[in-house]
N, C-alpha and C positions, 0 to 999 in steps of 0.2 A: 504494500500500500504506500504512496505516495505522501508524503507529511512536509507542510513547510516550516511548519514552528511548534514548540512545544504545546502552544495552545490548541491545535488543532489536533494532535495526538486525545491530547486531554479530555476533549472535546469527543472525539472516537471511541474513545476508554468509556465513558458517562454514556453513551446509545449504546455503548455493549458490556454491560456489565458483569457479564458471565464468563467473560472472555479469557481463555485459560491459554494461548501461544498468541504470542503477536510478533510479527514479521517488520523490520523498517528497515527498509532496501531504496537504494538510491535516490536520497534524501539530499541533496549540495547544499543547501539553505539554513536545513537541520543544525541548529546548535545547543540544541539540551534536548532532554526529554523529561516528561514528569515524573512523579508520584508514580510508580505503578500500583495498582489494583493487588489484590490478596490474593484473588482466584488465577492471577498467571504463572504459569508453570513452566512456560519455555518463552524465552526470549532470544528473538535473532535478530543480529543488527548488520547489516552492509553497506558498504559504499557510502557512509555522513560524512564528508573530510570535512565539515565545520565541525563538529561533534564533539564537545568541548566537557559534557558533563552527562551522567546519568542519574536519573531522579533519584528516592529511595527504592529497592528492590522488592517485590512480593516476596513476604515470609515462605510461601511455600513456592518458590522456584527453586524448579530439580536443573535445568540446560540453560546455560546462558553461554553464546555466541557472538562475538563481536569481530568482525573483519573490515580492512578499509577504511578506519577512521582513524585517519592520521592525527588529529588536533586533541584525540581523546589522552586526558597526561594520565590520570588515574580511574580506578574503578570504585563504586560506593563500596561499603561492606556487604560480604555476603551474606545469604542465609545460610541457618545450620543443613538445609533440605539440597542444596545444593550438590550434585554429583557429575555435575560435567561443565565444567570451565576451558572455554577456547578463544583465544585472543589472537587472531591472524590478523599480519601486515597492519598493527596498531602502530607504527612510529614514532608517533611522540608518548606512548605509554613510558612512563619510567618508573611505574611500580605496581604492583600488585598489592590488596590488601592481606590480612589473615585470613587462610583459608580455613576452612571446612572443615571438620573431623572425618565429614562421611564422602567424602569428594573421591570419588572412583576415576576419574578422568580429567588429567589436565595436559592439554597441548596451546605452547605459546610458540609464536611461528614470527618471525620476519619482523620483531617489537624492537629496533636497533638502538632506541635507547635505553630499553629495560635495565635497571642498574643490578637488580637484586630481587630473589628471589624468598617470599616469607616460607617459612615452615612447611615443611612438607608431612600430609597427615598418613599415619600409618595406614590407612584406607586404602591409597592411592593404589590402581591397579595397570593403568595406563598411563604413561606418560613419555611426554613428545613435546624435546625441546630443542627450536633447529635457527641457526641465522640472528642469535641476538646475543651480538657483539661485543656487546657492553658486559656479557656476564662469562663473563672469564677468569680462569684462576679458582671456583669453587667448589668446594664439596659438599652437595646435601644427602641429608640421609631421610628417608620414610620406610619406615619401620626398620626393617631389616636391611634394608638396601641403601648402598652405598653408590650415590652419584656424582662421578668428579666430569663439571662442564669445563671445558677446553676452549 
């Protein structure tokens, strides 16, 4: 769906209140989003290169998705329901918040200024970390597993 401002998201969110995945894909205009609703559960974002901020999150999102939005520097806090985090070709991200306990899946892709990487929860089942430059030199561990990024 096509969104030119935060108000108009908002605005989408209030006629659909039920509404449990929301999709915002090539938005250029796009520089925030609001408040999400309780009932979303998946959140996918592409292509905002204004995209500077994301509202507060719904308690109960399990997938959250963000690709393409260069101008996004950080991500809100997460929820605890949270299990798949993916942050592709985010370039000016340069941090992650505290993740998850229950987070099965995290893949950050092409985030070149990413400085550092929070806690890694012994959940983790998947992960996939490629092209961010900036994190170099470290070792994380989750749970059992030892990660040294190069």
């Amino acid at each position: 769906m096509y969104f030119e401002s935060a108000a108009a998201i908002a605005a989408y969110l209030r006629e659909n209140p039920q509404l449990t995945c929301l999709t915002v894909k090539d938005c250029p205009q796009l520089d925030s989003l609001p408040d999400l609703p309780d009932t979303l559960i998946s959140l996918y974002i592409e292509n905002c290169p204004r995209l500077t901020e994301l509202g507060q999150l719904s308690k109960r999102l399990v997938s959250l998705w963000v690709s393409y939005c260069s101008s996004l520097r950080r991500l809100p806090a997460l929820p605890a329901p949270l299990t798949r985090l993916r942050t592709i070709t985010c370039s000016g991200l340069i941090e992650l918040p505290e993740l998850p306990e229950g987070l099965l899946d995290l893949w950050v892709s092409k985030c070149s200024q990413l400085r550092v990487l929070p806690a890694l929860p012994s959940s983790l089942t998947n992960l996939r970390i490629d092209s961010c430059n900036t994190l170099t030199g470290r070792s994380l561990t989750a749970g059992k597993l030892t990660i040294e990024v190069r």
